[in-house]
N, C-alpha and C positions, 0 to 999 in steps of 0.2 A: 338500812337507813335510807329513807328518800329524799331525793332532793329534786330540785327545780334547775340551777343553774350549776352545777357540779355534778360528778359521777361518781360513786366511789363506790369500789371495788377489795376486794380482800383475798388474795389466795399466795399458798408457798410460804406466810409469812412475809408478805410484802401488799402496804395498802398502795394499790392505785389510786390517783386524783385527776380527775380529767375536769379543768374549766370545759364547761358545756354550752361557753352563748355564742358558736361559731359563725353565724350572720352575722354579728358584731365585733368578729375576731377577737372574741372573749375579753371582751372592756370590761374592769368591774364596777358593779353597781355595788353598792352597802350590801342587798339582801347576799350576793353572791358571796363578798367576804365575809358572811355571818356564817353562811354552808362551809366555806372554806376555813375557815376557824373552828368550825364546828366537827368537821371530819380529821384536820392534823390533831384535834384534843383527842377523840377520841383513839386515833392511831396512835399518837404517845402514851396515853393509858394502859390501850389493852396489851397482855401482854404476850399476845399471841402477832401479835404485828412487830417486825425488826427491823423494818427498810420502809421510806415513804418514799411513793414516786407520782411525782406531779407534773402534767401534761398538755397540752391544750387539744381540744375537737379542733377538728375541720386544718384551713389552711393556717391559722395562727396560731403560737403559744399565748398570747394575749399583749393585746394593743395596749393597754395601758387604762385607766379610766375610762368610762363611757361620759362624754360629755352632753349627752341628754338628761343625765340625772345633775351633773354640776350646772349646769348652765339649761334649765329646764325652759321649756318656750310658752306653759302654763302657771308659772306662778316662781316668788324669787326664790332664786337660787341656794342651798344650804351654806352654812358658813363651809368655806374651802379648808380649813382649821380642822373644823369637824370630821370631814370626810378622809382626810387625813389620819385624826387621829381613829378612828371609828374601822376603817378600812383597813390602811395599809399596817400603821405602825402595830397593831395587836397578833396581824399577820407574821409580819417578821420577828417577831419575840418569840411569837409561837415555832416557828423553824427554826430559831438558832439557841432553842433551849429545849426543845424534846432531844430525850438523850438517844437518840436511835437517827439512821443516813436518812440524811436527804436528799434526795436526787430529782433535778428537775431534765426533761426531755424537753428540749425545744425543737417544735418539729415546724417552724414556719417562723415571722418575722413575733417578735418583744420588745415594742416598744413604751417607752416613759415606762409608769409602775412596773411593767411586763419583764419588763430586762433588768428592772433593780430586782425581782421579785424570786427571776430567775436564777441572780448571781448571788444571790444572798443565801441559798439552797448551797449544800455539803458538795459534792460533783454536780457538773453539767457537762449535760451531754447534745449536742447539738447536730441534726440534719445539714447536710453541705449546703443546702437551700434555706438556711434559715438566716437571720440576722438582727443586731440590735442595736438599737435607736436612743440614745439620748432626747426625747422628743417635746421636754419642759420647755425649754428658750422657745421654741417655735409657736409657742402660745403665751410667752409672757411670765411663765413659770418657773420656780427654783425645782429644782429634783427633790425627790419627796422619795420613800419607800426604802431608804438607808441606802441609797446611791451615793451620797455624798461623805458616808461612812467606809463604805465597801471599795468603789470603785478606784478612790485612788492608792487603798492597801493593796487592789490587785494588779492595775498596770501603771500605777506612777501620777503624782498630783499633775503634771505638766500634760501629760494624756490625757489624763481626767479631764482636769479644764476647761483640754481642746473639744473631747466630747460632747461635753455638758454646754457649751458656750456657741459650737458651730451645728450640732445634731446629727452630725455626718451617718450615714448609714453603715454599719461592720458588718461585713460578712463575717458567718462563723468561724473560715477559717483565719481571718483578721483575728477572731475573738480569742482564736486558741493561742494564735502566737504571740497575740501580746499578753497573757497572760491572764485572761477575762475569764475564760472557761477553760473545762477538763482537757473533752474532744467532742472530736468531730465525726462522722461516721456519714457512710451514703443516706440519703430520703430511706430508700425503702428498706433501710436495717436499723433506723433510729429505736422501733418502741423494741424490738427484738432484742438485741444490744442492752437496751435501759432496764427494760427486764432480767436479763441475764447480768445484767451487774447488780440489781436491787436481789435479786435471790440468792446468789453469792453472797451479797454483806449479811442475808436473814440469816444464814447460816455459821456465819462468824461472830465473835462476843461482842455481846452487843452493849452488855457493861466497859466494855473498854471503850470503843467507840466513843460514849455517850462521855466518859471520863476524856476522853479524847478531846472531844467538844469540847466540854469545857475552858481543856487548858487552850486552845485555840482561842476560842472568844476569850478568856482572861490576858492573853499576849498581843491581843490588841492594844491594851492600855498599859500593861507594866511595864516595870523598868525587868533588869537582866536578874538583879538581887529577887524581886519579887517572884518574878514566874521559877525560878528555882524552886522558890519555896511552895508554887502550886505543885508543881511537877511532882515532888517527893509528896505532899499531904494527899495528892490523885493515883499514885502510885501506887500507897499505901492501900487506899482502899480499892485498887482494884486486885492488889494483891490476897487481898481474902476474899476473891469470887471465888466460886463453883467453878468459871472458865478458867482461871488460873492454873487452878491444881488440875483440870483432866489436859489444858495444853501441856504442861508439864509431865502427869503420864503419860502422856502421847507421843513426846519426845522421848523420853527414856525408853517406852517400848518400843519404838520404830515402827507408830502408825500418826495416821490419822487425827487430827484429832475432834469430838464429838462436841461440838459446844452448844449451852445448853441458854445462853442470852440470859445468865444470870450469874 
């Protein structure tokens, strides 16, 4: 599959996704989230893919919007609405509803969309040199990209806030300890690291996971009585996978076990 502003990649059971407009520290434009929407569909599809891992070129994870396509200097500007809806929000639906990990490697700084976009991904895995930006206020902007969803479930509305309201810059390992992201790992063992945890989960059920998913994103909005009740109707059907019953031979014979991501 070709692309223009993305890379993507397929082996082991794990799709790579590399943002590719590294001169521009992978700001996106529409055409790039259309590549980018277009490659997580296809990854959640096929079913030879079990882990997505998404990346950025060069020295960025990605900056955030490119403001030469919002604010063009040849003619008026798109509705910011639009770009909105057209870009970010189809993106993050598409990540926190394919039933397979998601794993983003942040190998350099993520700011505004870049670091909602990041943390809205399953684990993150982040370079000691990386870092992320609440960077909307600094232009007159509300957070956009489900930052304003995510970011106070992960370190606290009172954090959040402060984030969102001062744009301070976190280091990754700021990120990790308040509780933003996974880990943290040296520069030069970020994609290594990313990859050898994205082909580990290929190899694990990936029906669970995906049930996994879900009841996560449904316990963002229930009460205690509700998500019980996902828990057992998710339970259920993962209990008549394929993965189920060979974990369970596996156990009883004292091996291994072979799962087959279905």
């Amino acid at each position: 599959m070709a692309f223009e502003s993305i890379i993507a990649t397929h082996a082991d059971g794990v799709a790579e996704i590399t943002l590719n407009r590294p001169t521009v520290l992978n700001s996106f434009t529409r055409p790039m989230a259309r590549e980018l929407q277009e490659a997580l569909s296809a990854a959640g599809e096929d079913p030879g893919v079990r882990a997505i891992l998404i990346t950025g070129a060069g020295r960025a994870f990605c900056a955030g919007q490119d403001l030469a396509e919002a604010v063009p200097s040849d003619g008026p500007p798109p509705p910011i609405a639009d770009i909105v809806r057209e870009t970010y929000n189809p993106t993050i639906t598409l990540i926190r509803t394919i039933e397979k990990p998601v794993i983003a490697a942040v190998n350099g700084v993520a700011a505004g969309a870049g670091a909602n976009l990041a943390i809205a991904c399953d684990l993150v895995i982040a370079a000691e040199s990386a870092s992320f930006i609440q960077a909307f206020a600094k232009i007159g902007l509300v957070p956009d990209t489900a930052g304003t969803y995510f970011l106070p479930r992960l370190v606290g509305m009172a954090r959040a806030t402060a984030l969102m309201f001062l744009g301070d810059r976190v280091s990754a390992a700021d990120a990790r300890d308040m509780g933003m992201i996974w880990r943290v790992v040296p520069n030069d063992l970020l994609m290594d690291t990313a990859r050898e945890v994205a082909r580990e989960l290929a190899q694990q059920p990936t029906r669970a996971f995906g049930l996994t998913k879900k009841a996560l994103n449904a316990s963002l909005a229930n009460d205690l009585a509700a998500q019980l009740d996902v828990e057992a109707e998710l339970q259920a059907q993962a209990g008549a996978t394929h993965d189920f019953a060979e974990g369970v031979a596996a156990f009883l014979e004292k091996r291994q076990p072979n799962f087959g991501g279905r």
